[in-house]
N, C-alpha and C positions, 0 to 999 in steps of 0.2 A: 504494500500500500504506500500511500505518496502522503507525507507531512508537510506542511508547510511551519518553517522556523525563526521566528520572530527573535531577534534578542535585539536588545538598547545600547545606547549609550556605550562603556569602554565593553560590554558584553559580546562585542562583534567580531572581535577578535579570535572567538571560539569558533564560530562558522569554518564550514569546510570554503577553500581558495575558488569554487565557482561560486558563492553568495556574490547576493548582490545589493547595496545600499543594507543592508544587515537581516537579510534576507535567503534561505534557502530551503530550498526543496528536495529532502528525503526522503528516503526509499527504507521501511522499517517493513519486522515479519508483523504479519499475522498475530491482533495480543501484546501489539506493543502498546507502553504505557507510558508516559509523563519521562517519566524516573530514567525510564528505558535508552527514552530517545536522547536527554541532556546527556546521558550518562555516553552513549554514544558520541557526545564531541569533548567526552574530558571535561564538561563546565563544571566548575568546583562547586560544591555545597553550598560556601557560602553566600552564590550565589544566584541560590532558586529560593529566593524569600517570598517573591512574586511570580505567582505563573496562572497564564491563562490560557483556558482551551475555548477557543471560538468567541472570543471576548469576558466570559465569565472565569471567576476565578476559580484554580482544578486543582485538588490534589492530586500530589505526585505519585499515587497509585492508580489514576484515571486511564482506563483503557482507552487507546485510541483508533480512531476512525479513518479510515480512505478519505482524504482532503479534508481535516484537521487543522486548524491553525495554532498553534503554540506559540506564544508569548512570553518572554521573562522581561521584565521590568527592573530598570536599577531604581531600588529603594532609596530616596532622598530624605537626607533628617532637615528639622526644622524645629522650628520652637517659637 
């Protein structure tokens, strides 16, 4: 199945070398999950604070779908 993989900010750095503007499109088995797919480009832990599956926010055991969009978000503090 085909993901679509959203990451922000210094997050794009993870993207495999055909992304584009911080954008890619993956090719994941059958049963793949949240976890699965970050886990597939090495993105470190600390920084799946935020993640979204087709705009809503997903935990990282969320099975995913055939054209899936996955989002991680860099967490901004403030005060």
């Amino acid at each position: 199945m085909q993901v679509k993989l959203r990451l922000f900010g210094n997050y794009a750095v993870y993207l495999p070398p055909h992304s584009e503007r911080g954008v890619a499109v993956l090719s994941a088995p059958a049963g793949a999950t949240v976890e699965s797919v970050l886990d597939s480009i090495d993105l470190p832990q600390s920084a799946r604070q935020y993640v979204a599956v087709n705009g809503e926010r997903a935990r990282h055991d969320l099975p995913l779908h055939d054209g899936d969009e996955v989002r991680v978000i860099v967490a901004l503090g403030g005060g």
